[in-house]
N, C-alpha and C positions, 0 to 999 in steps of 0.2 A: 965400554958402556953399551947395554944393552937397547936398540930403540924398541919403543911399543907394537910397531909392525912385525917387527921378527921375534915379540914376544908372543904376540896374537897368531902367527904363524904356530911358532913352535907348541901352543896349546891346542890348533887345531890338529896340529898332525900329531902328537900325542894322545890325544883325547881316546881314540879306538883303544889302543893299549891299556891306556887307563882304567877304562867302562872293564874292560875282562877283567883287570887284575880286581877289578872292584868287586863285581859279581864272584867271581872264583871266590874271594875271602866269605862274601854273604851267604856261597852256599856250603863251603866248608865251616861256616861257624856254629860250633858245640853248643850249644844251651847249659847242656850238663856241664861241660867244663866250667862254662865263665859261673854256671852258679858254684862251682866247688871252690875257686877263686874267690869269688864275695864272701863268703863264708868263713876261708880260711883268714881274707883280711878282718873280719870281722871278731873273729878269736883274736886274732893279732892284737887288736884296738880294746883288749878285755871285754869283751864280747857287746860294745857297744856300734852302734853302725859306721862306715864310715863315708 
């Protein structure tokens, strides 16, 4: 069992890690992709929204 202190620990020395992989994803994210994705689920679902 995990106690809350070495929970609280292990998020703060996480946290750096975290922050970059977070920004790397925001600024690798497509627009054009994800709209080609909605789109395509949207055919998917007989062209209703989903």
């Amino acid at each position: 069992m995990t106690s809350a202190a070495a929970l609280l620990q292990s998020f703060i020395q996480d946290l750096p890690q975290n922050a970059a992989t977070a920004a790397e994803i925001v600024d690798n994210f497509d627009k054009e992709k994800y709209k080609e994705v909605v789109e395509f689920a949207q055919s998917a679902n007989g062209g209703r929204p989903i």
